[in-house]
N, C-alpha and C positions, 0 to 999 in steps of 0.2 A: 504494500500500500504506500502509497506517493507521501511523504511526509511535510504538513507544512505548517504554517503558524499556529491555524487555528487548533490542530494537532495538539501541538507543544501546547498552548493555552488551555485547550481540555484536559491535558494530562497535571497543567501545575491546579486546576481547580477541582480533577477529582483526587489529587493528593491533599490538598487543604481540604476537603472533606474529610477524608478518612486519617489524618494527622494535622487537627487543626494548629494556626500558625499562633506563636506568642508572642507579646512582649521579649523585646530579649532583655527588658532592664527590670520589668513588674510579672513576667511569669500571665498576664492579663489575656486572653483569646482574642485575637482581631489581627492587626497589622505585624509587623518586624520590631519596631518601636510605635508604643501607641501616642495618641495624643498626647495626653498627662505627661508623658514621659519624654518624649524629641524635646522639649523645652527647657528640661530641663538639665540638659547637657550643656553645661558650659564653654561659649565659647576662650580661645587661651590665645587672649590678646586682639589687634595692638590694643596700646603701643608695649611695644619688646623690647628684648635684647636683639639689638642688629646680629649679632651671631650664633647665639643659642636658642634665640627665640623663648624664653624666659620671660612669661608677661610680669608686667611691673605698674607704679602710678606715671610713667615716665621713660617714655624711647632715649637706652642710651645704646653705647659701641660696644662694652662689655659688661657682661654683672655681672655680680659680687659669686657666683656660681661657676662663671666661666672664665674670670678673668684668673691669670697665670695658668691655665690650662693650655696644653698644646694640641689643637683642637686640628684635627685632618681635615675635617669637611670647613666648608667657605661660610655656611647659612646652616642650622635646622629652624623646620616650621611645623607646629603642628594642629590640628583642628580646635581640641576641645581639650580640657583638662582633664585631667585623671582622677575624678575625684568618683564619689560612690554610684552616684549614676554610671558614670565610665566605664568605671570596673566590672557592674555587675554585665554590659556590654559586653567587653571582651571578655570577660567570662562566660558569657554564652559564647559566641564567637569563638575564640581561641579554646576552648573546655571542655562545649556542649555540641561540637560540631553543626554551630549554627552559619554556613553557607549563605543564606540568603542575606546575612547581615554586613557580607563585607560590601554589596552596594550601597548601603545604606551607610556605613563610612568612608566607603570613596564618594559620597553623593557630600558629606557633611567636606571632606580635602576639599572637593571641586568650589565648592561656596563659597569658605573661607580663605583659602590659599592662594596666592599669583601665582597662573599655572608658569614651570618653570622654564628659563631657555636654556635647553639641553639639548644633547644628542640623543639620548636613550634614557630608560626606566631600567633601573638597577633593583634589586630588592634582598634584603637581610636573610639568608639561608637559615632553615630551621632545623633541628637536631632531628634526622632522621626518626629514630623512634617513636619522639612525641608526634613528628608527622601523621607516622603509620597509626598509632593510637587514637589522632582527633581523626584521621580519614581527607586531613586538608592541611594546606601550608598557608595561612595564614597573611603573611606580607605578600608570598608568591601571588598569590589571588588579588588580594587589594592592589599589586603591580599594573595587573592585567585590565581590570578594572580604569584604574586613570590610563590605562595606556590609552583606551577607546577614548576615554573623556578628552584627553587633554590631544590626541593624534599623536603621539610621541612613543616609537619603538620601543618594546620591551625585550629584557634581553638576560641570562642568564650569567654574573658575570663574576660570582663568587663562589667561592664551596666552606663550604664548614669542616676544619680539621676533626677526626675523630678524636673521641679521649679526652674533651675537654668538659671539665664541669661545665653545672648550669650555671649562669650569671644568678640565677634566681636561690640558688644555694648558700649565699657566700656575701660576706659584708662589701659595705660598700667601700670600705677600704682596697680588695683585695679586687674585686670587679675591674677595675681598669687591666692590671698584669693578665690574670684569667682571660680577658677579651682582647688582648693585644696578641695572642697566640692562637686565637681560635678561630681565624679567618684567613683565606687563600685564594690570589686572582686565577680564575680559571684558564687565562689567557689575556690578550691585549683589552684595553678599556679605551673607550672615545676620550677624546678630548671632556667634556661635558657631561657629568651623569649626576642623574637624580635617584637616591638611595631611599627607598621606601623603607620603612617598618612600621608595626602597628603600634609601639607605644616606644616612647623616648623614656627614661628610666634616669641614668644618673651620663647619658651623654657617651660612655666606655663601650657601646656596640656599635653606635655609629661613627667614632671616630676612629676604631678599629677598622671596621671597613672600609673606609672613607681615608685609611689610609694604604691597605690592599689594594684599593682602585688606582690610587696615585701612584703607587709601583708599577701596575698595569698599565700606565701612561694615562691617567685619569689627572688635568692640569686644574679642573675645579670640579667640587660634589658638593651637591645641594642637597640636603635633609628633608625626609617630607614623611610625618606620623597624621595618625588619626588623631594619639592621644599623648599627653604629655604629663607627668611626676612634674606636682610642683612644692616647691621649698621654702 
C-alpha cells in the first residue's frame, strides 16, 4: 500500500488513542507540554554573558562564572533555565524516552536563539549505553531537529572515548579533567560549527568538545542548549 501523509497522520492518532500523550512536565493527558505548563518554562536571558551566556540584571563580556576560565567555544546560548519545570522536561525527555518532546525544544532554540552563522550542526555524543537504554540520543535528535529549522547541515563530528565516567557522577571540581578526556574528533571539522547539547551544566562538556572540534580544524564553535544550570 502506497504510503502517504494522511497514512503517517492516522497512524500518530491511533497511537495517541491507545497511549495517550502527557505533559512531559505535569504527567497531565493532552499535548507534549500543556498549557499550564509551556509558560512556565523560563526563559534564560538576555541580557547575558556575551560568552557563557549566563543570564544576569546586566549584559557584560565575562561573568563572574566564566571569567578566568579557558573556554574552547567563542559563545554558549541557551533557551530556558534549568530550573524545576526544566528538569522534570528532560527528565521525561532524556529518562522516559519521550521522542516527541525534543521538537518541542528545538521549537523553544528556534524562538529564543539567533539562528547561528555556521557551516554545520555538531552535537555532544552520548555514552552508548545510556543511548541503548533510553532507545534515543538525545542532542543527536535535537541536532537534526534545528538542522531542518535553521537549513544548516548536520553532521556527525565527535565520538565519545570509552571508559570515561559520567560527568553526572562526580563533583564539580573534578568535571572539567573527567570531560577534557572524554571526547574525540572523528575526522576534519568546518571552519564554523555549532555544538548542540541539551542542557549546559557547569560549561566542562562543551568546552571539551569545542575544543576537539578546534583540533579538527574547527576556527570558531558556537554553543547552542535547550536548557541551562544557573548559579
Amino acid at each position: 500500500m502506497r504510503h502517504t501523509a494522511a497514512t503517517s497522520v492516522g497512524k500518530m492518532r491511533l497511537i495517541d488513542l491507545l497511549v495517550p500523550r502527557r505533559c512531559g512536565i505535569c504527567g497531565r493527558v493532552g499535548a507534549s507540554v500543556c498549557e499550564s505548563c509551556f509558560p512556565r518554562l523560563v526563559r534564560c536571558g538576555p541580557p547575558w554573558c556575551e560568552r557563557c551566556g549566563a543570564p544576569g540584571p546586566w549584559p557584560v563580556a565575562r561573568c563572574a562564572e566564566c571569567s578566568g576560565r579557558r573556554l574552547a567555544f567563542a559563545t554558549a546560548r541557551a533557551a530556558v533555565v534549568y530550573e524545576s519545570h526544566a528538569r522534570s522536561f528532560v527528565g521525561s525527555w532524556k529518562e522516559r524516552g519521550r521522542r516527541d518532546l525534543t521538537a518541542v525544544a528545538a521549537g523553544l532554540m528556534v524562538t529564543f536563539l539567533p539562528r547561528p552563522a555556521v557551516d554545520v550542526i555538531a552535537f555532544v555524543p552520548g555514552d552508548r549505553d545510556r543511548e541503548l537504554r533510553r532507545g534515543h540520543s538525545p542532542a543527536a535528535a535535537l541536532a537534526r531537529e534545528l538542522s531542518g529549522a535553521w537549513e544548516i547541515p548536520v553532521a556527525t563530528l565527535l565520538r565519545r572515548r570509552p571508559g570515561v565516567q559520567r560527568q553526572r557522577d562526580l563533583p564539580r571540581a573534578e568535571r572539567r579533567r573527567n570531560a577534557a578526556r572524554a571526547f574525540a574528533p572523528c575526522g576534519p571539522a568546518p571552519r564554523r560549527v555549532c555544538l548542540v547539547d541539551d542542557v549546559y551544566t557547569t560549561g566542562s562538556t562543551a568546552t571539551a568538545c569545542a575544543a576537539a572540534l578546534r583540533r579538527a580544524g574547527a576556527r570558531r564553535v558556537e554553543v547552542a542548549c535547550f536548557a541551562r544550570a544557573v548559579r
